[in-house]
N, C-alpha and C positions, 0 to 999 in steps of 0.2 A: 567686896563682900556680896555675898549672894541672899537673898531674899523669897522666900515663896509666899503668895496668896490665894485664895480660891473666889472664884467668880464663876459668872454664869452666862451662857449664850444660848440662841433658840434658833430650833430647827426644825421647822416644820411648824406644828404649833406645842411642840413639846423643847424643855430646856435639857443640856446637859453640861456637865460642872467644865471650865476653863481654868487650868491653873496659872495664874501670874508669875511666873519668875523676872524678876530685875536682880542683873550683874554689872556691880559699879567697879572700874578695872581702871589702873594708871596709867593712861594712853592719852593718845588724841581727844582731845573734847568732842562727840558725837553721841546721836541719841537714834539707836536701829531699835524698830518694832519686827518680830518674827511669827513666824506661827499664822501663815498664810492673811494676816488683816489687808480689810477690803482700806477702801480712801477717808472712810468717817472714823476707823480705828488708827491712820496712820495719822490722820491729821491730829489727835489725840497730843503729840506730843506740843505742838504748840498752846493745846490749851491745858495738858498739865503745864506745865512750865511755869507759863504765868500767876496760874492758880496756884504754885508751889509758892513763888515769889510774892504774889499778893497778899498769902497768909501769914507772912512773918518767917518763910524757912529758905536755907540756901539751896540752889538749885544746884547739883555738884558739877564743877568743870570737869570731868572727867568721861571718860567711855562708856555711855550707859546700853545697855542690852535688854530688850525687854523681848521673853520668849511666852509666846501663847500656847499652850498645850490641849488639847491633842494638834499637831504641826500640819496633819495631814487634812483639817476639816475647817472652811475659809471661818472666817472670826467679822461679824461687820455689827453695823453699830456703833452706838457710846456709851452704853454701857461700863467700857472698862475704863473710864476715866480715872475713878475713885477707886479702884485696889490699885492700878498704874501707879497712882500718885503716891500713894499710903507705901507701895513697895520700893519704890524711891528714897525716901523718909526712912524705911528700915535699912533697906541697903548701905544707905549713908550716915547712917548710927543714928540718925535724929529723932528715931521711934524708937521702941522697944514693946515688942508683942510677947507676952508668955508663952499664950497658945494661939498662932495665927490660922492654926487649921481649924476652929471651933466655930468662925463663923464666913458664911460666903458674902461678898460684896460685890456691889454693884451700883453705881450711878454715874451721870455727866456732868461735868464740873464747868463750870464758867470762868470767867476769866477772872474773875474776883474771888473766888473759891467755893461757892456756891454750889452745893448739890442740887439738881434738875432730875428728873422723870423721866423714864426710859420706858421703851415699850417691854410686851411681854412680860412685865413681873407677876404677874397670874400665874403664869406654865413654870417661874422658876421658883416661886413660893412651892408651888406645888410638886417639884423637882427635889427640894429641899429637905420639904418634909418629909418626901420617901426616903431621903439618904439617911433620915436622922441626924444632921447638924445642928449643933448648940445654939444656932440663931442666924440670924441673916442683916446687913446690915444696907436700910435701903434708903433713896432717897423720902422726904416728907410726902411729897406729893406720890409716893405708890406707898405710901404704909396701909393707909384703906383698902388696896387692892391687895395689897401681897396676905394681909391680915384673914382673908377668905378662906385660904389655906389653913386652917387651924389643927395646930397641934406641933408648927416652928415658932419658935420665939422671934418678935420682928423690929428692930434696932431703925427707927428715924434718925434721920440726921441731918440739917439745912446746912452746914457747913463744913467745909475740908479741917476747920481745925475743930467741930465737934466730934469729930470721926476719931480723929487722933488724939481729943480728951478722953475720950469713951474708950480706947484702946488701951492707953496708960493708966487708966482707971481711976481720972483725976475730974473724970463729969459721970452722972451716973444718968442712964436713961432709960425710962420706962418702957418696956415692949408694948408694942401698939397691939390692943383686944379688940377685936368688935365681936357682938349678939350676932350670926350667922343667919340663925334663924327667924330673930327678931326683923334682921336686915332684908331678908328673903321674902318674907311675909310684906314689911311697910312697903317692898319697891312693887309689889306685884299688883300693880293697876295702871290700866291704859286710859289714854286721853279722848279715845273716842266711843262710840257706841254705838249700835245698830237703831236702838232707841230713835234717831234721830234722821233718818231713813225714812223719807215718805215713798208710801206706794211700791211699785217691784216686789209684791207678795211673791212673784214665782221667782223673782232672781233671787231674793232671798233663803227661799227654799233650795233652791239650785246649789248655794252656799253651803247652805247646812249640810247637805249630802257631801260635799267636797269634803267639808271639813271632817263630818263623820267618819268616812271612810279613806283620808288621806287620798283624796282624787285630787289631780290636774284641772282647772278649768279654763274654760274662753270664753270671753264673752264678747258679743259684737253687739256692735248698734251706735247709734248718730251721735256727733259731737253733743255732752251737756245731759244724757239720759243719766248717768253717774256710775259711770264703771270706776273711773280710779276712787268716787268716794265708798261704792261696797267694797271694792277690793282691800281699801284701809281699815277698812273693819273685819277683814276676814280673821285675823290673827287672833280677836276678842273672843271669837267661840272657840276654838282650837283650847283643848284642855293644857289647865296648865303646866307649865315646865314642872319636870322633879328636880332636884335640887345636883344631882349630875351630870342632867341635859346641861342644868343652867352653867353650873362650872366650864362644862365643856364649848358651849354659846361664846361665856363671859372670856375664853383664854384665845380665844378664834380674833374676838374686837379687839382684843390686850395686844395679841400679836399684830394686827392690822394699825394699830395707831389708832383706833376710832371708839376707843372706849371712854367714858366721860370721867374725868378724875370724883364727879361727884358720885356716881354710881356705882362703886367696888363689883356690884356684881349684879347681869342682867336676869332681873325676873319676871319678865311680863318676853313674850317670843317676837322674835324679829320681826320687821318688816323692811325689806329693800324694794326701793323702786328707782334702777338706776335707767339714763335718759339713752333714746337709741343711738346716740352717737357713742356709746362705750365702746371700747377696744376689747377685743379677744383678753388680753393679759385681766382686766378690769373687771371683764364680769367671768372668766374663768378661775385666775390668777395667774401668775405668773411674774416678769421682768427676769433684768441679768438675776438678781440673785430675785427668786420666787418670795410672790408675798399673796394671803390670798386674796378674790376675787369678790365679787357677789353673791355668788350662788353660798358660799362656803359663808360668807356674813350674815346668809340668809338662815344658815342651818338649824336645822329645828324652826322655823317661822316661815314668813311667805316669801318669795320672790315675783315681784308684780313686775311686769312688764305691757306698757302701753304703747300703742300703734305699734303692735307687733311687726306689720310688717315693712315699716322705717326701719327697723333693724337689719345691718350686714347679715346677709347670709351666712357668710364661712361663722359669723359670730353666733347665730341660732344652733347653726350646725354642732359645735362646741357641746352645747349645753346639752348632749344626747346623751356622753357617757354620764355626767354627776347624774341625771333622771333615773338613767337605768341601774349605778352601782350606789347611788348613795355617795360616793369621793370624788375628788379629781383628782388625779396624777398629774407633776408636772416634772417633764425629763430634762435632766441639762447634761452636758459633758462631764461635770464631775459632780451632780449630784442627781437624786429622784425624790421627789416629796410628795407626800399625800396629805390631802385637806377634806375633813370631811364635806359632805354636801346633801344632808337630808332634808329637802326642805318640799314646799307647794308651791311649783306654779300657778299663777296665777297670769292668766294674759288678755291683753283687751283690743279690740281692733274697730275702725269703720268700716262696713259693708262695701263700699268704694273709696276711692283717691278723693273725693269731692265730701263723703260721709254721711249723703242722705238717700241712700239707694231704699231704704226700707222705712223713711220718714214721709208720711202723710202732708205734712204740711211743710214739705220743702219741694223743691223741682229737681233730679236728680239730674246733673251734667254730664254724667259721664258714657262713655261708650261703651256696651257690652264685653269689648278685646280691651278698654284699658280694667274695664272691674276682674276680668281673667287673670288678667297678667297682675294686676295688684295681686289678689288671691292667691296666684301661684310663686310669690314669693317665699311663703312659708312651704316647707319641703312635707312631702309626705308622711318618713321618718318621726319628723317632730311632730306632725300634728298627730300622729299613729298614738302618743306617747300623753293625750291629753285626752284625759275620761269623759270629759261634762264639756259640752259645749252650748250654748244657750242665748238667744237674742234680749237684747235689753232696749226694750224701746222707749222712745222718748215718754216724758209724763206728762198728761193730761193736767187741763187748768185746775180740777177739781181735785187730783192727788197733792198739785204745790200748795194749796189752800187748808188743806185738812189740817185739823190744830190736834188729835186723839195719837199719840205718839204711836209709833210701831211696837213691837215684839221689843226688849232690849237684850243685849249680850249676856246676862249671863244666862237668863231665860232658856236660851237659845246653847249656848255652852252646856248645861244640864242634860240636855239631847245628848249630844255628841260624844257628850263623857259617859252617858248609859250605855252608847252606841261605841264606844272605844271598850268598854270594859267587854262587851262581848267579843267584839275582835281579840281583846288579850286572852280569854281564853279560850279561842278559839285556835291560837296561831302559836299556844302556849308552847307545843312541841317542836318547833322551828328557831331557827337562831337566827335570822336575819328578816322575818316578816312578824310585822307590828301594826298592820290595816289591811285591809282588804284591797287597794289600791297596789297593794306589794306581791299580789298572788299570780302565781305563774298558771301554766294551764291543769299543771296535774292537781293543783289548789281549787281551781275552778270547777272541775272536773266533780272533785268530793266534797266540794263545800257549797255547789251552785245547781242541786239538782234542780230539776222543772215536772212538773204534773202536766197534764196532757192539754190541759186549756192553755198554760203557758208558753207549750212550746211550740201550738200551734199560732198563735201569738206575736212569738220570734219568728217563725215560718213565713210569715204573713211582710212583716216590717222588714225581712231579710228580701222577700222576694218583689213585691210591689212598691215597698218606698226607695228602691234602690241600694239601700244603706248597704258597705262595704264587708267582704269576710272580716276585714282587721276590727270594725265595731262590734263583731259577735263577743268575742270576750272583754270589750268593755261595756257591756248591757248588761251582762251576767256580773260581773264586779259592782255597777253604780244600782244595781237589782239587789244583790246581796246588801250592801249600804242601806237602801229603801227599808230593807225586810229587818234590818237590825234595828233603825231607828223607834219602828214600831214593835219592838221587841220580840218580833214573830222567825220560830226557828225556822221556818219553810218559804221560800219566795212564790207569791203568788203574782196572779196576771196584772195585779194593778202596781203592781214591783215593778214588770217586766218593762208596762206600758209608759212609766214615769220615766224609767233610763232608757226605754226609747226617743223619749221626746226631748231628752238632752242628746241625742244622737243628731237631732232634724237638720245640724247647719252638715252633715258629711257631703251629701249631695247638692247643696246648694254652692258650699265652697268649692269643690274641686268638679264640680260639674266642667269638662274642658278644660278644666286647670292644671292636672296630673296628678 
C-alpha cells in the first residue's frame, strides 16, 4: 500500500514542501530511502524503526520504500523522522488519515518515540503559511518558534503516538498561540549599556556616528583601553529592529541551530564576536552542504572582530563581497545559496604585536619593520571598506575613579534614530540604500555638496596630512552623518573637520605598509 505525506526542508534560509511517499510491497524485508537524503536522513531509518517498535506498533517485515520528492534537491537533516514514521503506520493500515494533505509534518524521533527540535521551523512556519495549509504538526520544543508565524495553525506533539492520536482523532490538541507583538516588545532589551562606560567621550562619539550613519569602524589602541567593551555596546544605539528585520534575524539563527528554544523570536539586533582562529566556512558560511556563517548571524546587528590582524588573510579577504553587496553567495557543484549579510563592522586592533606603541605608560618593544608588517596584514581593499577609524587610548586613574555615570544607550539611540529618519528620507527613491554609509559616488556627489570654506578644508587635509584619494569619499559620507545628526541640511567645515579626524590612523597605518 502506498502512502503520501507532506513535510518540509530548508534551503538556504528559506523552506520548501517535501513530499513523503512510503511503498510497503511483498518482497524481501528491506527498508530504501530515496530522493537524494544526505547520512542524518538515511540513518533515519534505524531510529524510526525503533521508535515504531517502542510505541506499541509492528514494524512491517516487508519491502519498505520511502521516496523524497522533489528527487532532484538533496534532503538532509531529521526533520523527516515523524511524517517517515506516521507514513509507515498508514502504509501498513495501522493509521488511518482522512485528509493527510491538510497538515505538514515534521520532527526527530528518538528511540523511545519521542518527538525532538529540528532546526529551521521559523522558515517552514513561514513556508506554510504562504501555502495556506490547514496546520502544521510540530515538535513541542519548536511550537514557540514555528507559533511567529501567525496566521498557520500549529499542532505540538511530544510523542509518536500523540501524533497518531491527533490523526485518528482520538486526542485533541490545542494549536499553540503566542501575543507576537506582545512577545516583540517584552524581548526587546539588552543586557548592557553605554551608561556604564567611563571616560572615551570621543570614542563614544565616534560610535554614534557609526551607528548613525551605518559606517564601518576601527579602533586601535593598547590592551585594557576597552574596545571589545564599547564595541558590545554598539548594538544598544542602533535603532531598533522592525518586526521583518527581526523575522528575517530570527530565521537566519533558526536555520543555523543557534536560536534559543526560549526566545521564538530575536528583538533586540545581533551581536557576533567570533575568535581569529575561525575558518573561512565559519565566518563566511559554507561546509559540504552550506550553513551560514557570521557575518550572515550578524545580519541586521554588528559584527566585531578583535585583534584584527591575528586573523588569516584569505579569511578577511572573504568578507569584502558580504560588505560591499549586503549577501554572500556560496557555490557548490550542485547547488548556489545566498545568505543575507547586512550588518556593521565593527573591528579593534593593537597599534603593534607587543600593543603599547601609543601607551605613555608602557615601553613599547617592538621594531619599526615588525609594527609594518603587523599593520600590513590587513589588505588595502578591506581597510578601503571602513569609514571611521579612531585611537582609543588607555584611561587615566581619574576617568576609572569617576562615580557620575556616562551618557546611557537609549539617550544616545534617540540621536541615531533622528539621524536614520533623515537618511530614510533622503535615500527614499532608491531600492537598496538605507544610510549614508550605502551611498556610491553619484550619491555623494548630490547629497555631499561643500561651501567654499569646506572644501578648502578637504583641500588642506587631502594635501598636507597625507590622507589617501580613497578617504575623499569617506569624509564626505562620515561629514554627511555629522551634518544629520545635528539636523543640519548642509555640511559645514566643522562636519568636514570631525570625519577628517576619524580619517588620522590612514597614514599612520599604511605609512610603508601598502
Amino acid at each position: 500500500m502506498l502512502a503520501k505525506l507532506r513535510s518540509m526542508a530548508v534551503l538556504g534560509i528559506d523552506a520548501f514542501e517535501v513530499a513523503i511517499e512510503a511503498d510497503i510491497c511483498e518482497m524481501m524485508p528491506g527498508f530504501t530511502i530515496v530522493g537524494l537524503p544526505d547520512g542524518a536522513v538515511r540513518e533515519s531509518r534505524e531510529r524510526v524503526l525503533s521508535a515504531v517498535k517502542n510505541c506499541g506498533f509492528e514494524f512491517p517485515a516487508r519491502k519498505i520504500t520511502i521516496n523524497m520528492a522533489p528527487a532532484d534537491v538533496k534532503k538532509e537533516g531529521s526533520a523527516f523522522d515523524l511524517p517517515i514514521a506516521l507514513g509507515l503506520l498508514v502504509a501498513s493500515q495501522q493509521l488511518t488519515i482522512d485528509s493527510p494533505s491538510d497538515y505538514i509534518i515534521t520532527g526527530e524521533l528518538s528511540l523511545d518515540g519521542t518527538v525532538k527540535r529540528v532546526k529551521g521551523m521559523l522558515s517552514m512556519a513561514v513556508t506554510a503559511r504562504e501555502m495556506g495549509v490547514k496546520g502544521m504538526i510540530v515538535p513541542k520544543g519548536n511550537a514557540r518558534e514555528a507559533a511567529v508565524a501567525e496566521g498557520v495553525a500549529i499542532y505540538p506533539v511530544g510523542t509518536l503516538n500523540e501524533a497518531v492520536d491527533f490523526l485518528e482523532g482520538t486526542r485533541t490538541i490545542t494549536p499553540y498561540v503566542t501575543d507576537l507583538k506582545e512577545l516583540f516588545n517584552r524581548s526587546r532589551t539588552y543586557s548592557v549599556d553605554f551608561m556604564d562606560v567611563k571616560g572615551q567621550e570621543h570614542i563614544k562619539r565616534a560610535l554614534l556616528v557609526a551607528a548613525a550613519g551605518g559606517h564601518n569602524i576601527l579602533m586601535v589602541g593598547p590592551p585594557g583601553s576597552g574596545k571589545t567593551m564599547l564595541a558590545r555596546r554598539l548594538p544598544t544605539i542602533l535603532p531598533d529592529l522592525s518586526l521583518d528585520e527581526a523575522l528575517e534575524t530570527t530565521k537566519i539563527h533558526s536555520v543555523a541551530g543557534t536560536l534559543d528554544p526560549s526566545i521564538p523570536l530575536l528583538a533586540v539586533r545581533p551581536y557576533r564576536s567570533p575568535h581569529h582562529t575561525v575558518s573561512d566556512a565559519g565566518l563566511i558560511g559554507g561546509g559540504s552542504y552550506p550553513r551560514p556563517g557570521e557575518v550572515s548571524l550578524s545580519h541586521h546587528g554588528v559584527l566585531f572582530l578583535d585583534e584584527l590582524p591575528e586573523f588569516n588573510k584569505n579569511v578577511l579577504e572573504n568578507l569584502r563581497q558580504p560588505l560591499e553587496d549586503g549577501r554572500v553567495t556560496i557555490s557548490r557543484a550542485a547547488m548556489s545559496l545566498s545568505y543575507p549579510a547586512r550588518f556593521m563592522l565593527a573591528a579593534a586592533l593593537n597599534p603593534c604585536p607587543c600593543g603599547f606603541h601609543t601607551d605613555p605608560r608602557h615601553q613599547c618593544t617592538c621594531r619599526e619593520e615588525q609594527i609594518r608588517k603587523y599593520m600590513a596584514k590587513i589588505s588595502g581593499p578591506l581597510f578601503d571598506r571602513i569609514d571611521i577609524h579612531t585611537e582609543v587610548p588607555a584611561l587615566t586613574y581619574e576617568e576609572l575613579t569617576q562615580k557620575q555615570p556616562g551618557r546611557d544607550s537609549a539617550a544616545m539611540r534617540g540621536e541615531v534614530i533622528a539621524a536614520r529618519a533623515i537618511q530614510t528620507e533622503r535615500f527614499r527613491p532608491y531600492k537598496n540604500i538605507f544610510c549614508n554609509a550605502h551611498m556610491e559616488s553619484r550619491h555623494i556627489r548630490k547629497y555631499c555638496e561643500l561651501d567654499s570654506t569646506s572644501k578648502e578644508l578637504l583641500r588642506m587635509a587631502i594635501e598636507k596630512l597625507g590622507l589617501s584619494a580613497r578617504a575623499y569619499d569617506r569624509i564626505l559620507k562620515v561629514a554627511r552623518t555629522a551634518a544629520d545628526l545635528e539636523q543640519s541640511g548642509g555640511i559645514k567645515a566643522a562636519h568636514i573637520s570631525e570625519a577628517i579626524q576619524y580619517r588620522s590612523m590612514d597614514r599612520k597605518l599604511w605609512a610603508g605598509g601598502g
